[in-house]
C-alpha positions as CSV (number, residue, x, y, z in Angstrom):
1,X,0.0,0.0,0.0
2,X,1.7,3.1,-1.3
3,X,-0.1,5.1,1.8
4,X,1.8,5.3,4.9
5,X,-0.2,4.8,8.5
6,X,-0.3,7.8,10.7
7,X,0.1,7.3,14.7
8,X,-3.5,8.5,14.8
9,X,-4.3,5.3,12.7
10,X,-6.0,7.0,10.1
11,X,-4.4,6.6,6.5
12,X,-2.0,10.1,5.0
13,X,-4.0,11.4,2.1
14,X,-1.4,12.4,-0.8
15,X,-1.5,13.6,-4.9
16,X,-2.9,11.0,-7.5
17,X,0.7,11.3,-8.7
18,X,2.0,9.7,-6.0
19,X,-0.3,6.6,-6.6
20,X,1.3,3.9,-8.9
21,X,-0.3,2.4,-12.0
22,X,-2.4,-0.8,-11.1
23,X,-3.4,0.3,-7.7
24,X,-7.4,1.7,-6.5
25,X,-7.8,4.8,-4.4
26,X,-10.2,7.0,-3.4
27,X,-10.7,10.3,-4.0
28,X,-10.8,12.6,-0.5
29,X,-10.7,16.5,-1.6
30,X,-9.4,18.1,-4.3
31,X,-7.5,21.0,-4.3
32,X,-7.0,24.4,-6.4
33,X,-9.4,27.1,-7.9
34,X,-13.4,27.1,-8.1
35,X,-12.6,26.3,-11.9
36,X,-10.3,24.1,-11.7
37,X,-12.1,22.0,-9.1
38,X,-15.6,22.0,-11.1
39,X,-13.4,20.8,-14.4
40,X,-12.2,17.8,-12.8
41,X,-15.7,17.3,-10.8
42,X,-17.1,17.6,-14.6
43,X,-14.3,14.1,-15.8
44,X,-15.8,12.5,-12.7
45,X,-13.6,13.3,-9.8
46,X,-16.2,13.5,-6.9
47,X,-15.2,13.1,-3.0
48,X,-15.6,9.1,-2.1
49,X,-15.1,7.9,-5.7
50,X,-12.8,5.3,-6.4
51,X,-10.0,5.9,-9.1
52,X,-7.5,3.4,-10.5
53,X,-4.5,4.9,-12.1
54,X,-4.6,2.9,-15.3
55,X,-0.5,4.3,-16.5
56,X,1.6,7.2,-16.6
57,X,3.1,8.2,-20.1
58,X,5.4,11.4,-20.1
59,X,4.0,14.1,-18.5
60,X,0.1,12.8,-18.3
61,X,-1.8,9.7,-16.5
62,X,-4.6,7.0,-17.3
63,X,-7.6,7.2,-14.8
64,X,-10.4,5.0,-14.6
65,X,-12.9,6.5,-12.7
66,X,-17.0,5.6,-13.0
67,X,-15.7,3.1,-15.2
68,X,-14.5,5.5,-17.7
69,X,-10.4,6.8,-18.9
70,X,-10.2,10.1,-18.5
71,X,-6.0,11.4,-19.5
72,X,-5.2,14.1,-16.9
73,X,-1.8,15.9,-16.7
74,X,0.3,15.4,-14.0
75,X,-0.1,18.9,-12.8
76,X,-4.3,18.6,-12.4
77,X,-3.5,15.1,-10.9
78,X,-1.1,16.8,-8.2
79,X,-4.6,18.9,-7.1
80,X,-6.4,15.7,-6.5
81,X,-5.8,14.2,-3.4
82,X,-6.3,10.7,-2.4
83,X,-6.3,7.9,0.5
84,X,-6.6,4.0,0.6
């Protein structure tokens, strides 16, 4: 599990580029301008949904999420922040 354990015993939250290809997540808040945040809400990035990075090529990533691939750069996947 690429998510380290806190002493609290609740899971870090980090960036969707932090997550390696093959493994699920979910995503907990995403970060950034009204805009921004309501463009990636728009491709499906909601609070509570489960993502799977699908693979990383140059300076873009693979999502599944709702069952869909959506290509995001690595810069809008730094503003979405996920846990376990």
């Amino acid at each position: 599990m690429m998510a380290k354990q806190l002493d609290s015993g609740y899971n870090s939250v980090i960036p969707l580029t932090m997550v390696n290809a093959g493994e699920n997540v979910r995503v907990k808040m995403i970060r950034g301008k009204d805009e921004t945040r309501r463009f990636l809400e728009t491709l499906g990035f909601t609070e509570d949904t489960e993502v799977a990075v699908v693979a990383e090529l140059g300076g873009n990533m693979i999502i599944n999420v709702k069952g869909t691939r959506v290509a995001v750069s690595k810069t809008m996947a730094a503003r979405i922040m996920t846990c376990c």
